[in-house]
N, C-alpha and C positions, 0 to 999 in steps of 0.2 A: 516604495512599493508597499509599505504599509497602511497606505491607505488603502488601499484593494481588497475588500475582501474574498476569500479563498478557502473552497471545502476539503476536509480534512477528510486523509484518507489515510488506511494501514496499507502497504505496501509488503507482500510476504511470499519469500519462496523456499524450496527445502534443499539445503545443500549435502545430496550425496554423500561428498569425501572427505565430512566432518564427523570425524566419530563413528562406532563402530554401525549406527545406526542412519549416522546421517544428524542435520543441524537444522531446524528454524531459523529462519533468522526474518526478523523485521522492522520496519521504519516508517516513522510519521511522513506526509507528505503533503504538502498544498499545495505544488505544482502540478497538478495530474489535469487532463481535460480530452475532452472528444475532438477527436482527428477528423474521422470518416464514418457513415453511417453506411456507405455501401464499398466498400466492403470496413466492416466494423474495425473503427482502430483507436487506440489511446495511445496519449504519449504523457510519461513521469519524465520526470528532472532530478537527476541524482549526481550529489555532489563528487567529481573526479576523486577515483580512488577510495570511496569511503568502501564499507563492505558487502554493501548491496550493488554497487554499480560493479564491483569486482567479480561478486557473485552472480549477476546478470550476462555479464559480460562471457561467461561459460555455460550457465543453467539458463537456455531460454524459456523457461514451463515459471508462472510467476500469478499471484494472485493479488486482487485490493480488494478491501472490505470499506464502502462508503461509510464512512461513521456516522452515526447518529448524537444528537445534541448530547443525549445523555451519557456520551461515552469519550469526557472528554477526560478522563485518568489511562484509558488506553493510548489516547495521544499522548498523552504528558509520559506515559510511561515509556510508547518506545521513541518519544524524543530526545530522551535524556539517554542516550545509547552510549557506549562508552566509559560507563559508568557497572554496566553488570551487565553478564551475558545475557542471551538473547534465551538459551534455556531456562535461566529463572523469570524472564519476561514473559515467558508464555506461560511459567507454570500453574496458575490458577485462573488462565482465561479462558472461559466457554470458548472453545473452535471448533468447525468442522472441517477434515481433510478434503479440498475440492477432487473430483475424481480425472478430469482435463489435466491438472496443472501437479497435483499433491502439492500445494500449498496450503496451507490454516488459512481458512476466512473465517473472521469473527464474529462469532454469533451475535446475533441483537442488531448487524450493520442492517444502515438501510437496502442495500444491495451489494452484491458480492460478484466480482468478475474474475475472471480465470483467462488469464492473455498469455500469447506467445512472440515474442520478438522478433519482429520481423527486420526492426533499421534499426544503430546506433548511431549519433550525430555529435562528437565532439561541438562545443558550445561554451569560449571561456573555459573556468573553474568547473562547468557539470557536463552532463554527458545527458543525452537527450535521446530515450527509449522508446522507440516507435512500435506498437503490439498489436497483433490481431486478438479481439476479441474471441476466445472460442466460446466460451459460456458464459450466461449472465443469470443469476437468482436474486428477488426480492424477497427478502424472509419477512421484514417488516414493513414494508412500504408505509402502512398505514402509524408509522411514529409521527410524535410532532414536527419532526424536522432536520437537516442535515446539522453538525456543526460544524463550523466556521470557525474560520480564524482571522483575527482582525487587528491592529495596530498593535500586537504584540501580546494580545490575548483569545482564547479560544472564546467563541460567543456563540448564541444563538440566535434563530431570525425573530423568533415571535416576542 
């Protein structure tokens, strides 16, 4: 499957019953793609049990930020999850709170969706999120380009 390549998205929603405030929490993804244009739906792939599919799996309100080429240390940054919370992972990234979802979507994506869960589909090792799109913004449509991820590294098209 690594020859395929695959747009890289942030996957982000805010969990309530983390702290006194509530938690961030977000994840790199390249399984993500268009389901249904009428009625608008997306489906991510998230690894069983990780903390996003746990967290989905109760919080149905969830946002993605399409990445753009030049934003491949936000990928690298919440790929490497596991490694440090998700509170020091957002803490100097341009976001804005979607108003649909209250999820961070990241500033500078090429576009930013705000979905609600409609199906979950056990699948193997992941678990497969099926969303209604409520909202969708292009902040930069006009960048050079999505980034990608390709035989084991993040790339560009042009």
């Amino acid at each position: 499957m690594s020859r395929l390549a695959a747009g890289v998205v942030l996957v982000t929603a805010h969990d309530p019953d983390e702290g006194p405030r509530g938690e961030d929490v977000g994840m790199t993804a390249t399984s993500f793609l268009s389901v249904s244009l009428d009625p608008p739906l997306v489906l991510v792939s998230l690894r069983e049990g990780s903390r996003m599919d746990d967290l989905l799996a109760e919080q149905p309100l969830w946002g993605v930020s399409i990445l753009a080429e030049g934003q491949r240390q936000v990928a690298g940054r919440f790929a490497m999850k596991g490694r440090v919370s998700d509170r020091l992972l957002f803490a100097d990234l341009p976001t804005t709170r979607g108003g649909a979802s209250g999820a961070l979507l990241v500033d500078g994506a090429l576009a930013t969706l705000e979905c609600r869960t409609e199906q979950r589909v056990a699948a193997g090792d992941h678990t497969l999120v099926v969303a209604r799109v409520l909202s969708v913004a292009f902040p930069h449509a006009d960048a050079a380009g999505p980034l990608t991820y390709f035989r084991g590294n993040y790339r560009h098209l042009s």
